[in-house]
N, C-alpha and C positions, 0 to 999 in steps of 0.2 A: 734322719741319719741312723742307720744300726752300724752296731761296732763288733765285728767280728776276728773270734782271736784263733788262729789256723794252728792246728799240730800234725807233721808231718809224721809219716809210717817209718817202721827200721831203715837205718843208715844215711837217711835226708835233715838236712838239716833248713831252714827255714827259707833260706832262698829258691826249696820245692816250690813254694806256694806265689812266686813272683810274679807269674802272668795273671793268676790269680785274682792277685792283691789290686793287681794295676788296674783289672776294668772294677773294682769293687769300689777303689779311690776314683777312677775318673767320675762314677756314678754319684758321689761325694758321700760314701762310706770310710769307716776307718774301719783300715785293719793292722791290727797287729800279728806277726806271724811270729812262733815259738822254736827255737833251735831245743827238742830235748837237750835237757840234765844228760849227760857222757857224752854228748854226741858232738866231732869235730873241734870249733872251739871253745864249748862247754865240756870237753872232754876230760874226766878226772881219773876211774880207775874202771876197769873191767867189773869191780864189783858194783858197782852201782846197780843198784835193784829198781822195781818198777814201781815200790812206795815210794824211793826216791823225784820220782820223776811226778810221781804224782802229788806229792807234800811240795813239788817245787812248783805244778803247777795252780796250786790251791796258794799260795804266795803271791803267783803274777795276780790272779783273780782277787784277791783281796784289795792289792793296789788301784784295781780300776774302780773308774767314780760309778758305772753303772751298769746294771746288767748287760752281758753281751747273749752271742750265740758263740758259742764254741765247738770248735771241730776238729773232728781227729780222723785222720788217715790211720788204716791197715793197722799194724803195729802199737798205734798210740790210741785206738779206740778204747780196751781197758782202760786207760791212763787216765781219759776224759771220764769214762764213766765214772769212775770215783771219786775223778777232783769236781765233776757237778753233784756229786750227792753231797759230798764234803764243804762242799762252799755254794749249795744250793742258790743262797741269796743274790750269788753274783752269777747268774744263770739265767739267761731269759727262753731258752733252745738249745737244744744238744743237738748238735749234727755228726752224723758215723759215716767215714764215706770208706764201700769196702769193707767193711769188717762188722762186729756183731759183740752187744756185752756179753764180757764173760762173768762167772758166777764166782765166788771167793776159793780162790784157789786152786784154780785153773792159770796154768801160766800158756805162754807162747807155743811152747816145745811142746805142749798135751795136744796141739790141732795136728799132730803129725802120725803116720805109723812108727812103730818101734824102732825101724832099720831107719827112718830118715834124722828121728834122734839121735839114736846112735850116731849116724854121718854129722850132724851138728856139734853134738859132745865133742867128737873124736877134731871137727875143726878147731869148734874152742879152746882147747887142748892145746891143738899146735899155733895157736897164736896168742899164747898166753892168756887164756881166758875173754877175751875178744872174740865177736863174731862178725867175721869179714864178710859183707856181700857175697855172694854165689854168683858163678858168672849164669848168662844169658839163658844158656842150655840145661845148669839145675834148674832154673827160675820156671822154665815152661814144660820139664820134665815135670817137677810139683805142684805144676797147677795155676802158678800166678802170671795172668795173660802180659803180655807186653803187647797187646795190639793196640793200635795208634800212635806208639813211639818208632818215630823215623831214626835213621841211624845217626843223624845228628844226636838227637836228644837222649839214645841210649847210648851213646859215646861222652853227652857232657855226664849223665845221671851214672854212670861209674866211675868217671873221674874225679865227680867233687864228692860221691859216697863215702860215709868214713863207718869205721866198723861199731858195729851196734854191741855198748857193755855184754858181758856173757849173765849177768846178775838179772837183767831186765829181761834175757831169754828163758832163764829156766825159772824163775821167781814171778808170783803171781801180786796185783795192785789189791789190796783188801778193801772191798766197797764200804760205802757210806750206808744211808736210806735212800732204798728208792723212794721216789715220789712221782707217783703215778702224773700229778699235774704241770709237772714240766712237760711241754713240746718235747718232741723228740720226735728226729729225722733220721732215714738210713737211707744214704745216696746208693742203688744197688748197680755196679757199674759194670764188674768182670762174672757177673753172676746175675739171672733175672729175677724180677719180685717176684716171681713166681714159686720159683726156687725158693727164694726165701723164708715163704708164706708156708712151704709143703714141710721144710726142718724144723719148722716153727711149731708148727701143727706136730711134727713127729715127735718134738720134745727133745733134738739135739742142742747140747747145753749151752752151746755159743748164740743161740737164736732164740729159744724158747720163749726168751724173753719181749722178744718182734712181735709175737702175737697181742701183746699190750693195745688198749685202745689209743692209747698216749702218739703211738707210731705209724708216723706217716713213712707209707716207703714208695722210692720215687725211681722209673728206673733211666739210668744215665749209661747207655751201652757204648763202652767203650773198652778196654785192660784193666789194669790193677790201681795206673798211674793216672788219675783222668783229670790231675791238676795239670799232668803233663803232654797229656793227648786230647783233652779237649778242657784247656781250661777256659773257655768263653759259656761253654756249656755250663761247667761246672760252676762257674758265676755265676750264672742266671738261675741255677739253682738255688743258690745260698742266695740271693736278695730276694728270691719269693719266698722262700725262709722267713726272711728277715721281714718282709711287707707285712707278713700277717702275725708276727710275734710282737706282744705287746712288751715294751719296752720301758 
């Protein structure tokens, strides 16, 4: 049995990860899935930062009796990266599904052009410091695929979305030590490993660090969302993860 603890990307909160969770439990896996620190109803103040989330997630790791594999969607990728340097011991595998470590000091808002920050700032502004999901048509204007979410499921995934702190968008998570001999996985889903391989090789900051021997990268072609367009896939992923991580 491995025991995997799921952190969803901006504005989801841990019932992202529910079809998920269910074939990882039928398999007789535990998982625990994580609602970030501000999010929904962990929700405290617009300021909450991304150390916050990440000192909150170096707490649940503490509590559990054994190494797991931990995994962060999009948004919460930083987040994981620091709370596994930070609480190494309770680490058996890092999985990034979607997204890429960033380097200290690099927040959310630096993967953007100028004008699309400015469009962010100027939202978090008008809602008090909050940053409300973008509907459909920013999301695939920017870049972030929504293919394989049917209109069902991009009608629940904005309905139960709740708005991501403004603290965690523009503030960066301050890494631990890497350690080169933890696993580490990067599920590559709205983007191919290939891709990945070539920014990695060029030295763009959010990737650079892919080129590591530590990193396996797996590609799972689907959107942004592949817990929510192909989460059977994306299971099968994470327990071959899990088969070969020693526990």
């Amino acid at each position: 049995m491995t025991t995997y603890v799921l952190v969803p990307g901006f504005w989801l909160g841990a019932w992202a990860w529910d079809a998920v969770a269910a074939r990882l439990r039928a398999d007789g896996h535990e998982v625990r899935a994580v609602t970030p620190l501000g999010i929904a109803e962990r929700a405290t103040t617009a300021g909450t930062s991304a150390e916050d989330q990440v000192a909150d997630i170096v707490s649940f790791l503490d509590a559990t009796p054994h190494p797991v594999v931990l995994v962060g969607h999009s948004g919460a990728g930083p987040v994981v990266v620091a709370a596994a340097e930070k609480a190494r011991e309770h680490v058996a595998h890092l999985v990034l599904v979607d997204t890429g470590p960033m380097p200290d000091g690099m927040a959310h808002i630096d993967f953007h052009e100028p004008q699309t920050q400015e469009w962010i700032r100027a939202r978090m502004a008008a809602h008090d410091g909050w940053y409300p999901i973008p509907d459909a048509a920013w999301m695939r204007a920017s870049g972030a695929s929504l293919e394989g979410l049917d209109d069902d499921t991009l009608e629940t995934m904005w309905a139960r979305a709740t708005a991501e702190p403004g603290g965690v968008v523009t503030g960066s998570a301050a890494r631990g030590v890497n350690d080169p001999s933890l696993p580490k996985t990067l599920v590559a889903s709205s983007f191919p490993a290939e891709q990945v391989r070539a920014l990695a090789a060029a030295g763009v900051p959010a990737f650079v660090e892919l080129a590591g021997p530590e990193w396996d990268i797996r590609d799972l072609p689907t959107g942004h969302w592949p817990m929510l367009s192909e989460p059977d896939a994306l299971a099968g992923v994470l327990q071959d993860v899990g088969a070969v991580t020693i526990m």
